[in-house]
N, C-alpha and C positions, 0 to 999 in steps of 0.2 A: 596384094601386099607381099612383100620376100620377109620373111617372119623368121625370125632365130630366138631360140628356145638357149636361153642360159640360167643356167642351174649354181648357185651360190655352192662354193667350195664346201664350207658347215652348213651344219647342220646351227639352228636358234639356238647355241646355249653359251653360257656365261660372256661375258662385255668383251674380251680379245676377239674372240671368233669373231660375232655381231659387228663391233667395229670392222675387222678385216672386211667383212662381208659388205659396209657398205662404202668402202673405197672400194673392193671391188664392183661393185656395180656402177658405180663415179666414170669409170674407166670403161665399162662397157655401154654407155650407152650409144644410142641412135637417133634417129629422126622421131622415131615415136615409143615410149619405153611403158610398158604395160607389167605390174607389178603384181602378182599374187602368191597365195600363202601366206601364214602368219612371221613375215618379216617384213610387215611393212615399214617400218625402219631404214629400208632401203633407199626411202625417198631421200634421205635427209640432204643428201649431196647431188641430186637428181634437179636438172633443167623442168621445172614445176609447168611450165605451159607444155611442155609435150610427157608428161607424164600421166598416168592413170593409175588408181590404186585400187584393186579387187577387194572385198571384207565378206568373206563369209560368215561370220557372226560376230556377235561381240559379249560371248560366254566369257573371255576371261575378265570383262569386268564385270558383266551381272552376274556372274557368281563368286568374288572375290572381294572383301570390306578392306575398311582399314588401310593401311599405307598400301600394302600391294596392290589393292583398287586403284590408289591413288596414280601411284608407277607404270600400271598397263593404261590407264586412260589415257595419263600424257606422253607415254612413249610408245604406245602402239595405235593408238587413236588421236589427238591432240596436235600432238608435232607432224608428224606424217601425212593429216588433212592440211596443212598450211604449205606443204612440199611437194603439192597433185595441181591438178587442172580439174580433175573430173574423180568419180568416185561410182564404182560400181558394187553392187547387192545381189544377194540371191532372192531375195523375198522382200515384201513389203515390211515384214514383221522389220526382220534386219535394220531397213530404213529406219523405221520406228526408232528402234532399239538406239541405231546411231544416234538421231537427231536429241535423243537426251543425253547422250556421252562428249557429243565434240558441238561447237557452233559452228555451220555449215550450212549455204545456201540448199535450200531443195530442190533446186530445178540442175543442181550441178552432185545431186546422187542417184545414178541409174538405177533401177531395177532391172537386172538383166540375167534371168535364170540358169541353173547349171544345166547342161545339155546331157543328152542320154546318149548312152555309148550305142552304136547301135550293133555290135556282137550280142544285145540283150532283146531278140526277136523271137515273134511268136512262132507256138510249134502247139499245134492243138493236140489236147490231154485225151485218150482215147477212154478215160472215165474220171468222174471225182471218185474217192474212198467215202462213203456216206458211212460206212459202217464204224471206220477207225480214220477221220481225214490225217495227214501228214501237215502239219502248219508248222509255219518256218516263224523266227522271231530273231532277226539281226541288231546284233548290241547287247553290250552286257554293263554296260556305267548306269549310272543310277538315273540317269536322266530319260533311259530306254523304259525301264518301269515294268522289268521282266518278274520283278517281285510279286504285282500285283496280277500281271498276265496268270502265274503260276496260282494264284489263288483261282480263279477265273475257271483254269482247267482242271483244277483239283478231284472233280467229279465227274469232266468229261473222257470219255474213250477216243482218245488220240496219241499219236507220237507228234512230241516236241523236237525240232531240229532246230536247235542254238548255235547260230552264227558269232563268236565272240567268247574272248575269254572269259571263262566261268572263276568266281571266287569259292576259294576249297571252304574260305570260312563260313561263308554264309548262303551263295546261290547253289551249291551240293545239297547240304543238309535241308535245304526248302524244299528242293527238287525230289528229295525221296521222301520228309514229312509227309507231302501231298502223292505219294508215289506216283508220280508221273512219268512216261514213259518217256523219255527223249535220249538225245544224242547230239555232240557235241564237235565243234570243229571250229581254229580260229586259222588267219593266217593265211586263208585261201588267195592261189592265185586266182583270177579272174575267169579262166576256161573250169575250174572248181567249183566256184558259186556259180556262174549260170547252171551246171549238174546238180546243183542240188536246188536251185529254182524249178529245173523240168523235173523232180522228186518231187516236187510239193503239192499240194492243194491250195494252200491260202497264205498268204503272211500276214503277221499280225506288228501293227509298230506304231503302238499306242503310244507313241514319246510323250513325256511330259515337257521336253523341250527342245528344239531342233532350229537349226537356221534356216535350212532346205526342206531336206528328208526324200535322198535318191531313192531309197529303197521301194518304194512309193511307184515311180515311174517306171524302175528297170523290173517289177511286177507285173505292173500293169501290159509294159510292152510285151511281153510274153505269155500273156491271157491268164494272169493268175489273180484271182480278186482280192482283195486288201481292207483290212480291215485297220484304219487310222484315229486318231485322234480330234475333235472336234474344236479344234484350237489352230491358231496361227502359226506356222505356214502350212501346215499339214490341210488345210481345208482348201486353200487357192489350191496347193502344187494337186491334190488328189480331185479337183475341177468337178465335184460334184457327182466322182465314179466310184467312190468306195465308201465301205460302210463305217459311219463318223460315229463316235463313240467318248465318251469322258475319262477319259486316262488314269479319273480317279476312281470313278466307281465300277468295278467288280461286274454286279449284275451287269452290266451296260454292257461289258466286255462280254461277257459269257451268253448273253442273248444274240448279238450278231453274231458269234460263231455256230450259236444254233440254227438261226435263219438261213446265213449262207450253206449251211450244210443239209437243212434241211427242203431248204426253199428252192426249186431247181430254176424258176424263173427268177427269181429276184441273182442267184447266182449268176444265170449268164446274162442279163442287163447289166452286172458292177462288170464281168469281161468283156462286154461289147464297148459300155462307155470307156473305162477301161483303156481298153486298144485305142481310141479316139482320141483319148486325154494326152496319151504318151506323145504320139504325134508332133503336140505343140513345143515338145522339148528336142527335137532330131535336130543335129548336130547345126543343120546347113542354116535353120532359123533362129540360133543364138547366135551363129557367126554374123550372120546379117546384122544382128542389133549392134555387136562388136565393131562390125566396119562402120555404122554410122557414127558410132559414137567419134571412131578412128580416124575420121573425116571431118571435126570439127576442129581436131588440134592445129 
């Protein structure tokens, strides 16, 4: 395929830009026009049989009531399925998710995962810290559930590396209540976070709620075990190589970090499987489901 990458002038915000934004894409299309990020909106004026619409999740209606629910369902999900051919997901949950937001055939919404970058390779750790491990915990919105993590570690000897902006009002004063050792950094470019992946010991990314959850794979692919959530999509994307855990409760959390710290085989089975899981995400095998789908228009 001869593939061109066009980037909407605005940025999603207030009805002028958005309008402009979808004349301008009226005006750009082609033979095949594949839409993603949250402006799906784009479709409106979009040739529907050679269009496709990407949904990473559909958090701004399931966490939003009342008339704003009402306004993101039919204008970011509602109108926009009526103005696709086809409809692609990161996760089954996601489907889910959809198929109670819009009325849409199932056999015409893919599941077709987000791909791992591969500048995220293994580089084997020439020891774990068993005495003091480094665990990393990317996200800081409330849906990451670094609240609970931080009870979790309250008692354990480790440094916390928090990827995401910290709130002064309330994730500071947690952080030192429990005096916890950590360190803090948002904003990273990309050659940034992988340097503080090869720092780390473990990631911890007990989300209580996610569409995907890369952090998961771009771990794994660099031999670092992971410690996730036992809920959807975190259990398919983590393929039965990381240690699955209730987001809600504490102990749960705080026992697999003992295990993998302390357990030396159970740790290199979660990196072995681990490294095998990541695999299924490399770039060339979600391109491939992309061309099939791109072969039916």
């Amino acid at each position: 395929y001869n593939l061109k990458v066009f980037q909407s002038r605005y940025n999603s915000q207030g009805v002028f830009k958005r309008v402009f934004n979808i004349f301008e894409a009226f005006f750009h299309q082609n033979d095949i026009n594949h839409i993603t990020g949250d402006v799906h909106f784009l479709s409106y004026l979009m040739n529907r049989k050679k269009t496709i619409l990407s949904i990473m999740d559909c958090g701004s209606v399931v966490h939003s009531k009342g008339l704003k629910r009402k306004l993101y369902q039919y204008f970011w999900f509602t109108l926009p399925s009526k103005k696709v051919s086809a409809i692609t997901v990161i996760s089954e949950k996601t489907k889910k998710e959809l198929l109670n937001v819009i009325d849409y055939p199932h056999d015409k919404i893919h599941v077709i995962p987000v791909c791992l970058n591969t500048q995220f390779t293994y580089e084997r750790k020439s020891s774990f810290n068993k005495s003091r491990p480094k665990i990393m915990h990317i996200g800081t919105t409330q849906n990451k559930n670094l609240s609970r993590v931080c009870l979790a570690l309250k008692d354990i000897n480790c440094h916390l590396e928090i990827i995401g902006k910290l709130d002064e009002s309330t994730d500071l004063p947690r952080l030192r209540k429990y005096n916890i050792s950590f360190s803090n950094s948002f904003a990273l470019e990309q050659e940034q976070l992988i340097q503080k992946y090869l720092e780390t010991d473990m990631l911890i990314f007990a989300s209580i709620y996610e569409g995907f959850g890369v952090p998961i794979i771009e771990a794994q692919s660099m031999g670092i075990p992971v410690i996730t959530s036992n809920v959807s999509p975190m259990i398919e994307v983590s393929g039965g190589s990381a240690a699955l855990v209730n987001p809600y409760d504490i102990d749960e959390i705080k026992h697999a970090i003992y295990k993998i710290t302390d357990d030396d085989e159970y740790r290199e089975s979660l990196i072995t499987n681990g490294l095998i899981n990541a695999k299924k995400y490399h770039p060339e095998k979600i391109a491939a489901m992309f061309e099939k789908l791109y072969s039916t228009l």
